[in-house]
C-alpha positions in Angstrom: -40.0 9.2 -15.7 -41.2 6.6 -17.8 -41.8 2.7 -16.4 -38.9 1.3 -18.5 -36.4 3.7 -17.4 -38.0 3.8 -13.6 -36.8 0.2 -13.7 -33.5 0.3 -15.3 -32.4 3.1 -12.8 -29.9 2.3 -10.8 -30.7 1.4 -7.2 -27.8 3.5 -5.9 -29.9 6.6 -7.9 -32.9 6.5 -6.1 -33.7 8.8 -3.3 -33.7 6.8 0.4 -37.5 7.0 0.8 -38.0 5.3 -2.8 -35.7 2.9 -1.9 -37.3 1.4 0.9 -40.3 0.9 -0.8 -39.0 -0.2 -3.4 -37.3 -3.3 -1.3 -40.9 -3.4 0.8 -42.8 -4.0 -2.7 -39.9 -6.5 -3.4 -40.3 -8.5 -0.5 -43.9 -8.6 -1.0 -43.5 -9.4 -4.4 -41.7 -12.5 -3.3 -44.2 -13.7 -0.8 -47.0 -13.8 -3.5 -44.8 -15.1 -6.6 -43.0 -18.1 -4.5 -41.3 -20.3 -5.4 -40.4 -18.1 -7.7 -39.4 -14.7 -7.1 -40.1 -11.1 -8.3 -36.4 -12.0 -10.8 -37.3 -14.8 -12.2 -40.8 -12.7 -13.7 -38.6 -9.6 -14.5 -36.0 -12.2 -16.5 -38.9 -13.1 -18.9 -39.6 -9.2 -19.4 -35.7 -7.9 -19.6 -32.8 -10.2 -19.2 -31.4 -7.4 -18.0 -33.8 -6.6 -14.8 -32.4 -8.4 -11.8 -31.7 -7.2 -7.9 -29.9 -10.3 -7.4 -26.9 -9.4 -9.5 -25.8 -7.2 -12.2 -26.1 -8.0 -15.6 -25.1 -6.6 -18.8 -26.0 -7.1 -22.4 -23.5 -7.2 -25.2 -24.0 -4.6 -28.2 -21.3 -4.6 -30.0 -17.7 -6.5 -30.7 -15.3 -4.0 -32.3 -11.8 -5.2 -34.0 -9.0 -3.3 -32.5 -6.5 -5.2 -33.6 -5.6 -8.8 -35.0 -6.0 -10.2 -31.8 -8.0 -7.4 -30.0 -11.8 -6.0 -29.8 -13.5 -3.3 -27.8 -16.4 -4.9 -26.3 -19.6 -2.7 -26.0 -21.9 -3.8 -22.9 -25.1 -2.0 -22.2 -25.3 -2.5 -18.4 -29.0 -3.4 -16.7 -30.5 -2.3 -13.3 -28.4 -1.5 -10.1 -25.3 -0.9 -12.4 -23.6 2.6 -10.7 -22.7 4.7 -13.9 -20.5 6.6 -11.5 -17.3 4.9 -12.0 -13.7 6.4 -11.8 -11.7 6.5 -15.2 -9.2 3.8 -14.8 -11.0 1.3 -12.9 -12.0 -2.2 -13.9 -15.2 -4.4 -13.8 -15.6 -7.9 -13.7 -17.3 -10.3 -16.7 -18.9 -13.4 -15.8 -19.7 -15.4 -19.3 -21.6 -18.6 -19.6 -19.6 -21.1 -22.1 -20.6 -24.7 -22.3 -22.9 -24.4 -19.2 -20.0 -23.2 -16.8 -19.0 -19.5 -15.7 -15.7 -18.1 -16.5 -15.2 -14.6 -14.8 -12.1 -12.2 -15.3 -11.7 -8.7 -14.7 -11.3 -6.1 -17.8 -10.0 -2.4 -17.7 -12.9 0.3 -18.4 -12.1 1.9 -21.4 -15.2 4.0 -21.7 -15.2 7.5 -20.0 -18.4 7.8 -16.9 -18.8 11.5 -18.5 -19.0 9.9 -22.0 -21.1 6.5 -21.8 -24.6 7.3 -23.1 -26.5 4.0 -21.3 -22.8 2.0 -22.1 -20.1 1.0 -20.9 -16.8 -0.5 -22.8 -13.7 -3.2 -22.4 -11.2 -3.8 -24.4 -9.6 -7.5 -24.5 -6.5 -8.7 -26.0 -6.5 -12.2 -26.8 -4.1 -15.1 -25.2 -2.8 -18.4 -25.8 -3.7 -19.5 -22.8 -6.9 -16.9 -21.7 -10.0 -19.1 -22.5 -12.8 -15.9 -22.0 -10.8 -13.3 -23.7 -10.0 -15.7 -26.8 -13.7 -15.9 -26.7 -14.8 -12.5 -26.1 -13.0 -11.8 -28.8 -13.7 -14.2 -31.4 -16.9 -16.3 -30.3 -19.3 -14.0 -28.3 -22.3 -12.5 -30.0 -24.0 -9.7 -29.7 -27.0 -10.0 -27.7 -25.2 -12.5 -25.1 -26.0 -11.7 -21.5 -23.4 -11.7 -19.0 -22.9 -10.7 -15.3 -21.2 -7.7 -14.3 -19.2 -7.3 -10.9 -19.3 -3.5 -9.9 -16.2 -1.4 -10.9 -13.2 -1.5 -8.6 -9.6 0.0 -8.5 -7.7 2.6 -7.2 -5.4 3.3 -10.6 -7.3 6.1 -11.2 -6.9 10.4 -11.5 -6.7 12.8 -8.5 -9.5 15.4 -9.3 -8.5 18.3 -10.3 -6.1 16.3 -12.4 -2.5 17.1 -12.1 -1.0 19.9 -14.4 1.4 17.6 -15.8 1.2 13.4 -16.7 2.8 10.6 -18.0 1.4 7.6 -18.9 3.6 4.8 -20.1 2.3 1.4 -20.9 2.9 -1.5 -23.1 0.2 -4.1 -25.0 -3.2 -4.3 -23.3 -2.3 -2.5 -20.6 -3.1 1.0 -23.1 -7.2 0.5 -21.3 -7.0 2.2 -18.3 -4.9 4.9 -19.6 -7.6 5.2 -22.8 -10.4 5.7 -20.8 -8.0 8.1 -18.6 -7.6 10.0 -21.9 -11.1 10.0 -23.1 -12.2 11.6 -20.0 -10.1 14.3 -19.9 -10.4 14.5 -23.7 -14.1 14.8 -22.8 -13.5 18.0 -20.5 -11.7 20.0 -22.9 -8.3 21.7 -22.1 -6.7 18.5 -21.4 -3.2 18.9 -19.5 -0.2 18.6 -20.4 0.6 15.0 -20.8 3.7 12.6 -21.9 2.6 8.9 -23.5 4.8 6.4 -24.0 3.3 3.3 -25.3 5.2 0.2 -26.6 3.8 -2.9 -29.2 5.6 -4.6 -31.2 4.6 -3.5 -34.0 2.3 -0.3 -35.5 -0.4 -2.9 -36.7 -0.6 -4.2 -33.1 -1.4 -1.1 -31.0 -4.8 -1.1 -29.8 -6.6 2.6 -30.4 -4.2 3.6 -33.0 -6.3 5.9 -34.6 -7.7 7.4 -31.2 -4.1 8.1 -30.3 -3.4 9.7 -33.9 -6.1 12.1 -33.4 -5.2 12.9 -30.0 -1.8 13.5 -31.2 -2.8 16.1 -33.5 -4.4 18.2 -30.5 -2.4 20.3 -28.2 -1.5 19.0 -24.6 -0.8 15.4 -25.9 2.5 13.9 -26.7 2.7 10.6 -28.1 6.3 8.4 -28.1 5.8 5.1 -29.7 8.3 2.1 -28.8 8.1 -0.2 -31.6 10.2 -3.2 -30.0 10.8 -5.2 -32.9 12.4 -2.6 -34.8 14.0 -0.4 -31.5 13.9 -2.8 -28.6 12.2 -2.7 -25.2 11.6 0.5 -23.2 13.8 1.3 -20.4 13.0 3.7 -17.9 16.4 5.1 -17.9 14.9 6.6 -21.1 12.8 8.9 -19.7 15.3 11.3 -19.4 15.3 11.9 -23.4 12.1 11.4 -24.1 10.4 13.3 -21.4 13.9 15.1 -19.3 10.5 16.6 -17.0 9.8 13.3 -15.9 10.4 13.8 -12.5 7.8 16.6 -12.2 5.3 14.5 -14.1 2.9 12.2 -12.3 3.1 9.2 -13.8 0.6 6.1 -14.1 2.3 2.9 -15.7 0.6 -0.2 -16.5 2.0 -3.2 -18.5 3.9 -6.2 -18.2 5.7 -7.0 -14.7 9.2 -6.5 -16.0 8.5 -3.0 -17.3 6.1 -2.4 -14.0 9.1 -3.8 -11.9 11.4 -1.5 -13.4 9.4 1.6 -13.3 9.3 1.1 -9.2 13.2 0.7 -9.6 14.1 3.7 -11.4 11.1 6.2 -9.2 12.8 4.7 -5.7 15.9 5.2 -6.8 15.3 9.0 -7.7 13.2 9.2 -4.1 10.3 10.1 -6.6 8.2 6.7 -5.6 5.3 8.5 -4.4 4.7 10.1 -7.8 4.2 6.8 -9.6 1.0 4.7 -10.1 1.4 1.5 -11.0 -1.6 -1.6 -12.2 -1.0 -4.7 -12.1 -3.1 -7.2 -14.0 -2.1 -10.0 -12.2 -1.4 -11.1 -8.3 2.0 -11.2 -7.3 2.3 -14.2 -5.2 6.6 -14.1 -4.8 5.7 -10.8 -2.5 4.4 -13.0 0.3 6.6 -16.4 -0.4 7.7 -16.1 3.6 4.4 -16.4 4.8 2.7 -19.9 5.0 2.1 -22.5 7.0 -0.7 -25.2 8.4 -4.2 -24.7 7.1 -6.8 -27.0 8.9 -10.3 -27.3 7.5 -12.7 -27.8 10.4 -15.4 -30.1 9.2 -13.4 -32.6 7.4 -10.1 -32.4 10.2 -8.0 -32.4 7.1 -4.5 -30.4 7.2 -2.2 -29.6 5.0 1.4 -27.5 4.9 1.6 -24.7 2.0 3.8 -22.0 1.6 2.9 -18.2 1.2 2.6 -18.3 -2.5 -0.2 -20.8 -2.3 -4.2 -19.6 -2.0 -6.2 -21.2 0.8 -8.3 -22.6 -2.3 -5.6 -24.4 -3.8 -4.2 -25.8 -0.2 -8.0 -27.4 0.0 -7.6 -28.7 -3.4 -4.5 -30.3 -2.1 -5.8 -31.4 0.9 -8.9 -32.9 -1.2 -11.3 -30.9 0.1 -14.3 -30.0 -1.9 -14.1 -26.0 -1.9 -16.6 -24.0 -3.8 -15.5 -21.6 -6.0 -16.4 -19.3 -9.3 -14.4 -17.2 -10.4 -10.8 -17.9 -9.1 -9.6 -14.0 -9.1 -11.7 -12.9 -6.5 -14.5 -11.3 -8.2 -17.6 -13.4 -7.5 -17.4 -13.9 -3.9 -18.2 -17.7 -4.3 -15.4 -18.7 -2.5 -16.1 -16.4 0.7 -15.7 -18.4 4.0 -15.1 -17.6 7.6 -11.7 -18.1 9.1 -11.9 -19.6 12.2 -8.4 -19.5 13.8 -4.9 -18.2 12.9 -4.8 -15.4 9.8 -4.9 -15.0 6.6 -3.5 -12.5 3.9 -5.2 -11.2 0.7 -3.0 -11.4 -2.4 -4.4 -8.1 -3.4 -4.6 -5.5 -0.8 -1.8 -7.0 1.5 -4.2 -6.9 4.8 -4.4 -9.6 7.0 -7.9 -11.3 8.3 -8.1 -12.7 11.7 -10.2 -15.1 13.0 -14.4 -14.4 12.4 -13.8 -12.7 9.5 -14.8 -13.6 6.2 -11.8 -14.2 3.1 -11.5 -15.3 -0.6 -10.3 -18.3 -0.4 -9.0 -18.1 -4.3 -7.2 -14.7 -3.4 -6.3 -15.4 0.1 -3.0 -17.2 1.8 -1.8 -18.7 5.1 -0.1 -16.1 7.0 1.0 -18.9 9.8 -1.3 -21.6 10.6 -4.7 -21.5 10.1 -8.2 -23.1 10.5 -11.1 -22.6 7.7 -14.4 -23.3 8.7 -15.3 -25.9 5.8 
């Protein structure tokens, strides 16, 4: 193996032996370079060649739609190429000297990638980093990567028969979904039911016109300015096998909300997989209650929908943070008494343990240690 791609091979690759000494010639490394460290010398070589954190390189910025691109990213060392269709990975971006993070949907397939990796990013009034990954970022720009994450992903084997529905951006995880099994030939048999406004707005149009033309893949298009929103209760005419189909749904809350409705109703709730792309704070609006911060003695009352982050904001105390979606960990800090819930995953931290504070909330009263 040749030096270049001995060093852009992932960590997670390398057998155990080789990666001890690998981390033993790191650490000496360090000793002889300080103050600088074996990174900073690798920077000047490959931007991309860091065991700090993971970085990526932009390659290309691909239209989708009026206000969409694919975003190509070629990822650098320690990045695990063994991700699951369907998961996401988290972009850090440096704009104007600060770092905005968010997390994007994988839309390339792990069997598929070649040395890449893709998102895809709709645009929004009020999303600062995908207005700009969209419309302002070049390629060549460096970024940081969080590792991919998720659990909206396939079984393997892959059931016999799927349905995907989704609406807007929320067409990534399924496309990357599709491209693997695509990839694999002999896809299953599998329902789509995708709404967009309008024809010009759907993302991968002619991706999904060419899967449409294969056999296995059925594509039902809900153009809601011409034939309104999708209702679930539709299902029954558009795929009457529905409740034999395991579906994964991933859109906007209503139609996410009412999926859940209509799958509980039918006691067919463990067949559906739902992604959300944001945190839904009204699930834990009972919880609450006094958060204490330790080294200042300040205190203040919150209720269940409000992150430990924002109480300390309240309270005016000065709380470090990144990302605010709880990707970069540089909010992590120890809860010292009471517990905590995270937004996310529902589970609840006692005391020692170490929380987001930007995706955590008061479950009762509490004490941070800041």
């Amino acid at each position: 193996m040749g030096l270049r791609k001995w060093l852009e091979k992932p960590i997670e690759d390398l057998p155990a032996v080789a990666d001890r000494r690998l981390h033993a010639t790191r650490a000496v490394l360090t000793r002889l370079t300080t103050p600088l460290i074996p990174d900073d010398y690798l920077h000047l070589i490959n931007p991309l060649w860091s065991a700090r954190e993971l970085r990526g390189r932009i390659v290309e910025v691909r239209a989708e739609t009026a206000d969409s691109a694919t975003v190509v990213i070629k990822p650098g060392w320690g990045f695990d190429h063994r991700y699951r269709a369907g998961q996401f990975v988290g972009i850090g971006l440096e704009i104007d000297g600060r770092w905005h993070w968010r997390s994007y949907s994988l839309t390339s397939s792990p069997r598929e990638g070649g040395g890449t990796i893709s998102i895809a990013v709709k645009a929004m009034p009020e999303g600062f980093l995908s207005s700009h990954l969209v419309d302002g970022v070049e390629p060549g720009t460096i970024i940081r990567l969080a590792a991919p994450q998720g659990e909206f992903v396939l079984p393997e084997p892959p059931p016999r028969k799927i349905l995907f529905v989704t609406a807007g951006s929320g067409i990534t995880p399924v496309v990357s979904m599709l491209r693997t099994l695509d990839s694999r030939g002999g896809a299953p048999d599998i329902v789509h039911v995708h709404s967009a406004p309008r024809e010009s707005d759907v993302m991968f149009r002619g991706e999904l016109a060419r899967l449409e033309a294969r056999p296995g893949y059925r594509l039902h298009l809900q153009l809601t300015d011409d034939h309104g929103f999708f209702s679930p209760a539709m299902l029954d005419v558009i795929a009457p096998d529905w409740r034999d189909r395991e579906a994964w749904a991933c859109g906007p809350q209503g139609l996410l909300d009412a999926m859940e409705a209509q799958y509980q109703a039918e006691g067919a709730g463990e067949h559906l997989h739902v992604e959300r792309f944001t945190v839904d704070r009204s699930a834990h609006a009972t919880d609450g209650g006094t958060v204490r911060f330790a080294l200042s003695g300040k205190e203040v009352a919150v209720d269940g929908a409000t992150t430990l982050l924002e109480a300390g904001e309240q309270a005016g105390v000065r709380m470090p943070f990144g990302c605010r979606m709880g990707i970069c960990h540089t909010c992590v800090t120890q809860l010292g008494a009471g517990f905590a819930r995270d937004l996310r995953s529902g589970r609840e931290a006692s005391p020692g343990e170490r929380i987001k504070t930007c995706i955590s909330v008061a479950a009762g009263d509490c004490q941070l240690v800041l």
